[in-house]
N, C-alpha and C positions, 0 to 999 in steps of 0.2 A: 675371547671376550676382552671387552677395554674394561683395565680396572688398575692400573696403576697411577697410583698418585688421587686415588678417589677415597670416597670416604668409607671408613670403614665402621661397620656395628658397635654398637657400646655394648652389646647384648653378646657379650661372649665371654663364657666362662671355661676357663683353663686349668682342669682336674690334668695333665699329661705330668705333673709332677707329684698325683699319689697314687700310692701302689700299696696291696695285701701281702706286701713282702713276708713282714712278720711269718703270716699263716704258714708262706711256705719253707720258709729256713727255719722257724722256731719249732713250727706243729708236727711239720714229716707227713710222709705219706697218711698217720691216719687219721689228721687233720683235713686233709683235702678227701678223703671219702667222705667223711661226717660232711663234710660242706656239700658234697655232690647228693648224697643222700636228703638234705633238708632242700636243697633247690628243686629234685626231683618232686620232694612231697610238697611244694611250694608255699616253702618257709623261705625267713629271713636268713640267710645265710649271715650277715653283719652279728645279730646275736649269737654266733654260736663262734665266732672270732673274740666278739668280746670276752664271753664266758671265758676260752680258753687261755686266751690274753691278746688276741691278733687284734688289732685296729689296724684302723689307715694310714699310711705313714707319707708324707711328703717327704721328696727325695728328690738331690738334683736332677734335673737330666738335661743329657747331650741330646742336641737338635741338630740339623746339617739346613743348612739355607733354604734346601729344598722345600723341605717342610717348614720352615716359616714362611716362605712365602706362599705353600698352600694354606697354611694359616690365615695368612693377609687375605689373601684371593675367597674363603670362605667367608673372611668377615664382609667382606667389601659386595659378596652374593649376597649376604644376609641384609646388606643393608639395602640393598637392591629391594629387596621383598619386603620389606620394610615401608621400603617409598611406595610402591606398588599396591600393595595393603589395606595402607591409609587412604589414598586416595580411592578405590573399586570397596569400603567398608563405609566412607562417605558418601556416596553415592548411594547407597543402602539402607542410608540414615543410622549408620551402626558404629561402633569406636570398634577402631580395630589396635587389642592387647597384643602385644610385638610378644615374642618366642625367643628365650635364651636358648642359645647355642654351645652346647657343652663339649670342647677337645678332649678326648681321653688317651690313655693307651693301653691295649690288653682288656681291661676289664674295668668297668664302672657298675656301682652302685646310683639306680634311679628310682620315682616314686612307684615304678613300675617294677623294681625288682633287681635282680643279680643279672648283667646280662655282661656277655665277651666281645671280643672286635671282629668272634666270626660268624654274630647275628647281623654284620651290616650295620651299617645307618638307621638310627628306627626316631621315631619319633613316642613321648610318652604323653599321655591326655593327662595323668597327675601330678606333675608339676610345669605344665605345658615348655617341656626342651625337648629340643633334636638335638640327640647323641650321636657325636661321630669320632671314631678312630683312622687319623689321616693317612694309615695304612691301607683304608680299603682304596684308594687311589692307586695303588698300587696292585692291590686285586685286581680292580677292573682292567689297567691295561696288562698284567702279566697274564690271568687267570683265563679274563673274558676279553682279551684283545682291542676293548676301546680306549682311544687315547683322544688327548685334548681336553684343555679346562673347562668345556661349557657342558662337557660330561659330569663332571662332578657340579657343573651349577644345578644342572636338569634334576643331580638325587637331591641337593638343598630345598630345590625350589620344590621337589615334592614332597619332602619333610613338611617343608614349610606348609604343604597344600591338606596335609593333616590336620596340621593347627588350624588351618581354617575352617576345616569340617569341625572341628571342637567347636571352635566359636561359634559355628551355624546351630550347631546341638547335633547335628549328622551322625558324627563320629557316637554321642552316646546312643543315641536312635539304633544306631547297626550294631553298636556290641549290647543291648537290652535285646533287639530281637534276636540275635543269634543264640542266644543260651535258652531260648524257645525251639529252636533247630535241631536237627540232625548232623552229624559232621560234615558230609558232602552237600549239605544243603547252607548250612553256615559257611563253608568255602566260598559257597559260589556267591554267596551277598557279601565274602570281603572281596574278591574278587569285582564289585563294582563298586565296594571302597577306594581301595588300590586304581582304579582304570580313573575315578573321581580325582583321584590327588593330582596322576598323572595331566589330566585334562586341565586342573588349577596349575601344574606348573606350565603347561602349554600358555594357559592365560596370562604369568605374571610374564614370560619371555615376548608376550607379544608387548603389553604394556612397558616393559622397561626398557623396550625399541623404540618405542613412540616416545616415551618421556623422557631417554635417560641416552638414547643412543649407546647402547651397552652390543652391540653386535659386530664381529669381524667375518671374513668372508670364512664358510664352513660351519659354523659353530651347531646349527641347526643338525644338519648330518651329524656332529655329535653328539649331540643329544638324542637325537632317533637310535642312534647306534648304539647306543649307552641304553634306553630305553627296551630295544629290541633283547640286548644278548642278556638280559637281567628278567629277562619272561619265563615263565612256567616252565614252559616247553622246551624251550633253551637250554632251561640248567638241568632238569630233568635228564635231557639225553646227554650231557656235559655229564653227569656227573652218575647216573645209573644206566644209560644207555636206553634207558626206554620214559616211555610217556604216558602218564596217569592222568588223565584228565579230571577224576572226582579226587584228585590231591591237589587242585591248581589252587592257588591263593590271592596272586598278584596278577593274572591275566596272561594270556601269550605273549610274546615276541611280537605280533604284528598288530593284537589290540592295544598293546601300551604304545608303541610308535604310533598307530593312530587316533587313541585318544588324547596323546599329547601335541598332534600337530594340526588336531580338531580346535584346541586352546590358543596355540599359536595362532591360527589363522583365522580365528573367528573372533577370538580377545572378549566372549560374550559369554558372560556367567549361565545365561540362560538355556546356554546349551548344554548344560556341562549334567543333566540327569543321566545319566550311568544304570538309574535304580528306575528308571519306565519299561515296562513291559517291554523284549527286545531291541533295547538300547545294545544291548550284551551278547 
């Protein structure tokens, strides 16, 4: 992807220098149970640091070039989506509210909760950021074998394609019916959540081709590839050898590849129902 010397996001906020150090050199091991114990019952884990005396501590940290310039490269996606946004929320007759994008490392605190760097990249609906630890870059191509930057655009842009389910009301819509559900039945409607986001970031990579000339030769293949090895079924047999189909959440391997290159090639929002009767 071309992105050096372009512009980068104002929308990016940089937590990689606080850390729950405290908890763990002050509290001791049974500190860190009480904390695992109130996440489990899904509590604040933050209150029960403060009570003891842990808070957030900023702290310097070492960076290696690499990771600043996935830094830069994140910010410079984000601003992509950005331009994209704005203009496909006009069209709409809608203002489209831009998405801060939060660095962490190890572990952040969001409006959504306690979460770590080995839940991924997630996006939260209350305080509308995507969370990213710039180490999952490094999962993907060690863990999962995909390499190239327009890999890690494809998970931005479908971060990003959450927040636009926010914005539409989508995103509250699916999680008010799912707690009306069954567990495998709530699966399978984030399941065309997840295939929706995918398809929005198909959408913004077609539009930021056409307006912004962001493409080198390959980048597509990896995004697909990226797309593909992050599918239900994929990690399933990756990482228990077998495949649950009423556990899927995020869709297979070959619906997320092509509901993302349904967006790419079509660039038409109107395609992008996921949620009509065998769309899925």
């Amino acid at each position: 992807m071309k992105y050096i010397g372009r512009r980068r996001s104002q929308n990016v906020e940089d937590r990689r220098g606080l850390s729950t150090g405290r908890m763990v050199a002050g509290g001791g091991l049974g500190t860190i149970a009480i904390v695992i114990i109130v996440m489990l019952l899904g509590g604040d884990p933050t209150e029960v640091l403060n009570q003891i005396g842990g808070s957030a501590n900023t702290e310097h940290i070492n960076t290696t070039p690499v990771e600043e310039e996935m830094a830069t490269f994140v910010s410079v996606v984000l601003a992509d989506t950005e331009e994209v946004w704005h203009k496909l929320f006009r069209q709409m007759g809608k203002t489209y509210r831009e998405p801060t994008l939060v660095l962490f490392r190890q572990q952040v605190q969001s409006a959504c909760g306690f979460s770590s760097a080995a839940s991924g990249p997630f996006y939260c609906s209350g305080d509308g950021k995507i969370y990213i630890d710039l180490s999952f870059c490094d999962v993907l191509r060690e863990r999962f074998g995909v390499h190239g930057d327009f890999a890690i655009a494809y998970v931005i842009a479908h971060e990003v394609g959450h927040h636009v389910q926010n914005l539409l009301g989508i995103l509250e819509q699916v999680q008010e019916t799912r707690q009306q559900l069954d567990q495998v039945e709530g699966n399978q409607l984030a399941v065309k959540l997840e295939l929706q986001a995918d398809f929005l970031a198909g959408v913004w990579a077609h539009h930021a081709q056409k307006m912004l000339d962001i493409l080198e030769s390959g980048d597509i293949e990896e995004a697909t590839n990226a797309a593909s090895a992050v599918g239900d079924d994929a990690i399933q047999m990756k990482t228990q050898g077998r495949i649950v189909p009423d556990a899927f959440t995020h869709g297979t391997a070959k619906q997320r590849k092509t509901w993302f290159l349904k967006g790419f090639q079509t660039g038409d929002l109107n395609d992008g129902n996921t949620f009509r009767q065998g769309a899925v």
